[in-house]
Structure formats: C-alpha cells, structure tokens
C-alpha positions in Angstrom: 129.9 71.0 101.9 130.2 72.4 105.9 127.3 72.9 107.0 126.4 74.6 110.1 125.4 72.7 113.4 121.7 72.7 114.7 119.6 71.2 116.4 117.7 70.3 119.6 120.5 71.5 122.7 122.8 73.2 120.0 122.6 77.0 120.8 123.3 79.7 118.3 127.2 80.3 117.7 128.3 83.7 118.8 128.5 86.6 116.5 131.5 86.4 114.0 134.2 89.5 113.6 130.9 92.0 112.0 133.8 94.2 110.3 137.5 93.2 109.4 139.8 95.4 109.2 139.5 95.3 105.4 136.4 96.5 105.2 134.8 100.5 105.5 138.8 100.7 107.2 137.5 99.9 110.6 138.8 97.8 113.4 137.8 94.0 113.7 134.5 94.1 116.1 133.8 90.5 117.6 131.1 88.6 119.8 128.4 91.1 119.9 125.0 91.2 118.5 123.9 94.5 119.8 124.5 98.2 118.5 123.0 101.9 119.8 122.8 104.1 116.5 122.2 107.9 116.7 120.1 110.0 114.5 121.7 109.8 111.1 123.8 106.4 111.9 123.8 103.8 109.3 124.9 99.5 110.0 125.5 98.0 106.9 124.3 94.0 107.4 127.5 92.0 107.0 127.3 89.0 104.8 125.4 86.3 105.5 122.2 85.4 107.4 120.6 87.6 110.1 117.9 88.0 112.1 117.6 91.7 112.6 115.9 93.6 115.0 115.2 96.7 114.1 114.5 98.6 117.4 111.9 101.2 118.0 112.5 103.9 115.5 115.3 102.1 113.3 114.2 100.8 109.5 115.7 98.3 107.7 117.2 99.4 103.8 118.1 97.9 100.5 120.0 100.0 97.7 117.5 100.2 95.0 119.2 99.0 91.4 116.5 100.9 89.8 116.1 104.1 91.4 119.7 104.2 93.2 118.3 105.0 96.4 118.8 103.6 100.0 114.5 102.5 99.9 112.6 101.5 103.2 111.2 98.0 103.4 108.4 99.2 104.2 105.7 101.9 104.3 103.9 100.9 107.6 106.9 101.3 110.0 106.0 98.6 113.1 108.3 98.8 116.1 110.8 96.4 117.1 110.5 94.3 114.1 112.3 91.3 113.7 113.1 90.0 109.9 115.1 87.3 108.5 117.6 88.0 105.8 120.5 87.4 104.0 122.7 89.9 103.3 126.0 90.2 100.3 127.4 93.0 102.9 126.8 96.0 100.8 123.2 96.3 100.1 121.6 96.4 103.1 121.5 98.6 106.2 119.8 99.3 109.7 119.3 103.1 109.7 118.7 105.4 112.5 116.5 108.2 110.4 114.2 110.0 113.5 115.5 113.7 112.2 116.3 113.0 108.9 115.3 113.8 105.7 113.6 110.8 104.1 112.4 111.8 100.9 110.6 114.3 98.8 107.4 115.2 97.2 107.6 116.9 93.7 104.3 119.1 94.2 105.1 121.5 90.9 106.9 120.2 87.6 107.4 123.2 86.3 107.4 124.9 83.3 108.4 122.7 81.0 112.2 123.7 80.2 114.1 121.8 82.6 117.3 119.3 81.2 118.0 116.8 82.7 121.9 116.9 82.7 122.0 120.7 84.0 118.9 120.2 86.6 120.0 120.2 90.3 118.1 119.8 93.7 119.9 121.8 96.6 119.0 121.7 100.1 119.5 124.9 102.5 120.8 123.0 105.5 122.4 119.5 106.1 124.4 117.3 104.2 121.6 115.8 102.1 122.2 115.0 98.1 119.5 114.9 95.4 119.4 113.6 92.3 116.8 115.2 89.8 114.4 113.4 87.6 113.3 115.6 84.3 110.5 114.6 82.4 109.6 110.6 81.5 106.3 109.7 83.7 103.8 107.5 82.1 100.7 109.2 80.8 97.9 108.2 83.0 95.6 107.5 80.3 96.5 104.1 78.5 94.8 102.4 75.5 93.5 99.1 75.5 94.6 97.6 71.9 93.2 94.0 72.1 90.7 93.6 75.3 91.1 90.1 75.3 89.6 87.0 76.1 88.1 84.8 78.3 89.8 86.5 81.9 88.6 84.8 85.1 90.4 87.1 87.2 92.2 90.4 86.1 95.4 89.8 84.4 99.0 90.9 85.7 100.2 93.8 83.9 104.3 94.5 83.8 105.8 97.7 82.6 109.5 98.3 81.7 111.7 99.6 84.1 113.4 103.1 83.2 117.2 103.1 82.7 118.6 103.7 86.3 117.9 106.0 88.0 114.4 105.9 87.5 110.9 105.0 89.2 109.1 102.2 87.5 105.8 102.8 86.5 103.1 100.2 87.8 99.3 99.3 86.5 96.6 96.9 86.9 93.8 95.3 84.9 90.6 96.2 84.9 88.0 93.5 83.5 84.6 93.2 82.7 82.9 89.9 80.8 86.3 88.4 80.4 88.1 91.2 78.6 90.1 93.9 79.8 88.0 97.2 79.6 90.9 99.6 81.0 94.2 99.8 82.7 94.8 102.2 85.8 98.3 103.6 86.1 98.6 103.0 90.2 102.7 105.0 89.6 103.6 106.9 86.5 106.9 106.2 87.4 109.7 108.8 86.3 113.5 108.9 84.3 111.8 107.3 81.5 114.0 108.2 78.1 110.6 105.8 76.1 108.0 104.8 75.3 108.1 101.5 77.9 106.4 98.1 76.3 103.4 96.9 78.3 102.7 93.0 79.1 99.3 91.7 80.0 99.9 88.5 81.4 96.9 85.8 82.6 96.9 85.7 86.4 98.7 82.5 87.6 95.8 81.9 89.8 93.2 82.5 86.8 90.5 79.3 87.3 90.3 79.8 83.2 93.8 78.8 82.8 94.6 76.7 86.0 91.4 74.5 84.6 92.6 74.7 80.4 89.4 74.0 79.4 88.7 77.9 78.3 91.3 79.4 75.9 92.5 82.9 77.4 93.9 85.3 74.1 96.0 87.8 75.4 95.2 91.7 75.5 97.2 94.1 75.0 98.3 97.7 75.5 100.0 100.8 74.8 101.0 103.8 76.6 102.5 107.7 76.4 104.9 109.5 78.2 103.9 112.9 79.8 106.1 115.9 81.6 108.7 116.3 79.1 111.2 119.4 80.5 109.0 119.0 83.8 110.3 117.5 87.2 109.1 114.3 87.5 110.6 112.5 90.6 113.1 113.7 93.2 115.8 110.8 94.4 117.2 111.2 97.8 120.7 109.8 97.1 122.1 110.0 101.3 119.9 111.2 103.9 122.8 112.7 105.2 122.7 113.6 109.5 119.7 114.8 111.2 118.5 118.6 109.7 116.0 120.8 111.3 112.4 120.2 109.0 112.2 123.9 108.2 115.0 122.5 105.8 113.9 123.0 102.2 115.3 122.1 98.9 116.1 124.4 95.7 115.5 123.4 92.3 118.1 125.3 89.7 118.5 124.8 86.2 117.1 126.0 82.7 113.6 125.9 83.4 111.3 127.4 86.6 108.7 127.2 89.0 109.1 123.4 90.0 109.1 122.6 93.6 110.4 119.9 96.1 109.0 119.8 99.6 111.5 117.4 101.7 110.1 115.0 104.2 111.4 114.3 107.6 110.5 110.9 109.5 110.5 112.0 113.2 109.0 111.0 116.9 107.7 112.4 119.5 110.4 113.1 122.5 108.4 115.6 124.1 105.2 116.6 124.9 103.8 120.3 126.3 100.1 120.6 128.3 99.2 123.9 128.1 95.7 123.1 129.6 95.1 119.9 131.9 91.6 119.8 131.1 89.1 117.7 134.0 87.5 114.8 134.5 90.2 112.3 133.0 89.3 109.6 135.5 92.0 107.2 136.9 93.9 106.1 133.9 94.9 108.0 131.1 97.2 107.7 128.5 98.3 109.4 125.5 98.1 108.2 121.8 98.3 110.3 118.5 96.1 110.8 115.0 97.6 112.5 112.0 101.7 112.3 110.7 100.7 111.7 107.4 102.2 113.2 104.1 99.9 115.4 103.3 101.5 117.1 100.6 99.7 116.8 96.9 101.9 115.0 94.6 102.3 116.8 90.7 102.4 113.1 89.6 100.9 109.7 90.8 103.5 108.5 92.6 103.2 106.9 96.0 105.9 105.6 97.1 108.6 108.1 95.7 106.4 111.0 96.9 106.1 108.8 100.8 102.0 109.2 100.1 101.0 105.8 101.2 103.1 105.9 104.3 101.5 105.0 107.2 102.4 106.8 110.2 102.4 104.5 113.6 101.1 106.3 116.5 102.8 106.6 120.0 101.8 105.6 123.3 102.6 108.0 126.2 102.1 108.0 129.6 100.6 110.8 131.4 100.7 111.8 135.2 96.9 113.3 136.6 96.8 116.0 139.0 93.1 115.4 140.3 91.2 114.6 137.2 93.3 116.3 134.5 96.5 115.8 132.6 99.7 117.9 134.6 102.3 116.8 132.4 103.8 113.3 130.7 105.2 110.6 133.0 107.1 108.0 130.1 107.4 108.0 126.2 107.0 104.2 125.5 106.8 105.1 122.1 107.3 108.1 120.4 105.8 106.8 117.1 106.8 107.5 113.5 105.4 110.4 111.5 106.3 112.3 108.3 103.6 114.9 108.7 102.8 116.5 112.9 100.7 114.6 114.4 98.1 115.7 116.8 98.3 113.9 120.6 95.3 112.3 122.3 94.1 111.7 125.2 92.5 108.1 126.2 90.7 108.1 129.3 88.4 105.8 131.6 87.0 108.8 132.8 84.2 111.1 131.5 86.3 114.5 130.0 84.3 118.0 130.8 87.3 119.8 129.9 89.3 118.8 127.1 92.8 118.9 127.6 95.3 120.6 124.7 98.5 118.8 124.5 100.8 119.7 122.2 104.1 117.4 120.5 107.7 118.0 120.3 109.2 116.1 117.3 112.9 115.3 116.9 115.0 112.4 117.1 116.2 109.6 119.5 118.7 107.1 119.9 117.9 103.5 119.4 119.3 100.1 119.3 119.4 97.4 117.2 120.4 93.4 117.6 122.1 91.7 114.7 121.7 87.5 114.9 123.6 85.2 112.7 121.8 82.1 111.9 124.1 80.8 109.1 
C-alpha cells in the first residue's frame, strides 16, 4: 500500500485542503497549518494524523459516546501543548472556551420527584443547551460478597457503563492480607436505568499472578443505586458563545428545589492596583493562587461536577514606580481558572506594604497550529 515519504532530508508535506467543499458547506482551505479562534470558536481536526498545538488558552476535545458531551482531555490545562493524534474528522476539536460555560456542578438533587423525560436545564443568557440527568448514581456504600484471595496488589475493579447519556461510575479495591476488605466508589456516576454488574479483576501487574505459583480466587461485589427522582448529573451538550458568569441555569420540571451552578473557564486579561504597596525591590512579577471549583458537589462526581480541575496560574508582568507596583506592563499568561483567582505578587525585594491587586477575567483570542504527519 502507499505509504508516505520520510526520512533523513524529507521535510513534512504541506497541509492538504483541511475542508472540501463537501464538508460543514465551507470553501476548500489549502496549505496552511495555522488558525486564530475567538471565544466560543470550535476546529473540528480533519481526518488523519496531527500534531496539534493547542495554543495558550485553547483545549483539545473528543465527543464522549458515553455521556454525549464535547469532554476536555484533560483536567490540568498546560499551555501550548502539543499532542499527537489521529483524528476520523468528526470527533475531535480545538476549542477556544476563555468565556464560556464549561460545565456544571449539581449542588442540590432535589426533592425526589423529578422525571426524567419532562426535566429540563435552562440557562438565563447565551446559547448554552443542557441535558438533564434524573436519578441513577451508584450508592456509595458497596458490599464485598467474596473478599478473595491471595491479592498481591489491589485488584482492578470495572463497572458498567449507563445507557448513553450517562456518567460511568468508577471504584477501586481496597486490600488487606490478600483479600479485598472494601470498595471506594471514587464517581457514582449518573443516567443509570440498573443495577450495573461489578468485575474485580487481578491487577495485570499482580507478582501473585505474573509469578503463578499462588492461586488468586476472585472477589466479588455488588452495589445499589441512590437518587431516584433526584438530579444526578448535568450534561453540557454545546457550550454555546462566550456568556457573562453571572449566567445561571434553571431547573423545571415535576419535582423542586434542585440546583445547577454553571462553570465558566476564563483568564485573566486585566489586572487593577488599587494600592502599589512598597518595598517590591527590582523585579517583580505577578502570579496567581486560587481558580478552583469550589462548589460542593450533591454527588461524588469529579469530573462531571469540574472538581478535580486544576487551575494553571498566570504570569504577569508588572511596572514599579519606586518600590511598589503602579500598574501591569504584559500578560504572558493569563492562566486558566474556573473559580477567581486571587493575584500575587513575587518579589526580590523585602514588601513593607503589601500591594492589593485585583483580576479582570474574560476571554482572549488564541491560535492554534494543525500538523499533518500522515
């Protein structure tokens, strides 16, 4: 079969035609590799093999099969990161989402009445669209059936995914003298319609099994489902363009009381001193704490409800008018929060006066570079 030439002295070929007039109805776009996205702006990857990088404040996307949702990578947002991967042309995406709504945490299920069919999330500004998840999460207390035998390492425990859309629900092992003693339920998932089957599996990597000289009997497990009628899990379906974050969603239908509180990723594009402080030396720059989710989750669920996101913090130049801080000089990176952060001053001086400044959040433009490699 053709097979694309490489080798030492055989540079990359250009980039091919990234959309033909067939597809998404645009116009052929030829021999480029590099694209400026706005707040909201979405690049499907075209088929085939790419590097991609991702620019400052872009993330790279895959459509979730199970949940239906456009799903970062990742949770720890690096800048500028470059990945390898091959792409069918429909399932993955560079996003521009400094501004947008990113997801949401359900802090309240509610009462306990809520269908599923006639349950709707609304949003009071933007274009965002919601899909609603009633009742279905994994009880967080599971029994141990069989504990088992002879376990080197803990065991690998797989749950069944929900019908889609759903969360799967994830656990691990816990052992003690061989045997498994418990099982903690890291997600209870959501959209489950039963009771899912549990499989405790010996770790690949177990020296009892690797070795075959101890037999390892299997342990089992069974579980419960918990918030039936309740709000379990909030999808974000499209992101939709950048919304202001005193955006906030609605939650209608026959039961009450549950709430949704969206989550907007944003950076820093500004920053206000309101007091310069003294005694910030010769160099000073600005960095950040805080931009974390800080919202309490009704259900264990970290990566739906964005709680193990890890914000990156910014770097900012400052300008010094004697030894405190007059104002910012150059954003070299705003950083990626989903929660405000708080800005901080580092200093080779010795502060006597704290200086107070304050962020702006929003959303920037960005670039992204598109490689193909095969």
């Amino acid at each position: 079969m053709p097979q694309p030439l490489a080798g030492a002295g055989q540079g990359l070929q250009l980039p091919q035609a990234l959309y033909p007039s067939n597809l998404y109805n645009s116009e052929v776009v030829g021999n480029t590799n590099e694209f400026s996205l706005a707040p909201g702006e979405a690049l499907p990857i075209p088929a085939g093999r790419w590097l991609i990088s991702v620019g400052k404040y872009c993330v790279l996307q895959f459509l979730d099969p199970v949940t239906t949702e456009w799903t970062l990578l990742r949770d720890n947002i690096s800048g500028d990161v470059v990945t390898n991967a091959w792409s069918d042309g429909f399932n993955l995406r560079v996003i521009n989402l400094t501004g947008c709504v990113v997801g949401a945490t359900v802090t309240n299920g509610g009462n306990g009445n809520y269908v599923q069919s006639t349950t709707t999330i609304t949003p009071s500004a933007g274009t965002s669209t919601w899909q609603a998840l009633v009742g279905g999460a994994i009880n967080t207390t599971v029994s141990v059936t069989n504990v088992g035998k002879n376990y080197g390492i803990a065991p690998l425990v797989f749950v069944d995914a929900p019908p889609s859309p759903g969360v799967q629900c994830t656990m691990v092992a816990n052992i003690a003298n061989g045997t498994v003693t418990s099982l903690t339920v890291v997600n209870q998932g959501a959209g489950y319609t039963a009771v899912p089957n549990i499989s405790i599996v010996a770790n690949p990597a177990d020296p009892n099994l690797v070795s075959g000289t101890t037999a390892i009997t299997q342990a089992t497990a069974v579980c419960s489902l918990t918030g039936a009628g309740s709000i379990t899990g909030a999808l974000l379906l499209n992101p939709g363009a950048p919304v202001a974050n005193t955006m906030t969603l609605t939650v209608a239908g026959a039961g009450a009381t549950a709430t949704v509180v969206p989550l907007f990723l944003q950076t820093i594009t500004s920053v206000t001193v309101a007091n310069a402080g003294t005694g910030y030396g010769t160099f000073t720059q600005l960095t950040s704490i805080g931009g974390f989710n800080t919202n309490a989750g009704a259900f264990t669920n970290p990566q739906e409800n964005k709680t193990g996101f890890v914000p990156r913090p910014a770097v900012i130049g400052v300008a010094l008018s004697g030894t405190g801080i007059s104002s910012i000089t150059t954003i070299y990176d705003g950083g990626l929060f989903l929660g405000t952060p708080t800005p901080i001053p580092i200093t080779n001086g010795v502060v006597t006066t704290v200086s107070t400044p304050t962020a702006v959040l929003g959303s920037v433009n960005d670039t992204v570079r598109l490689q193909q490699v095969a």
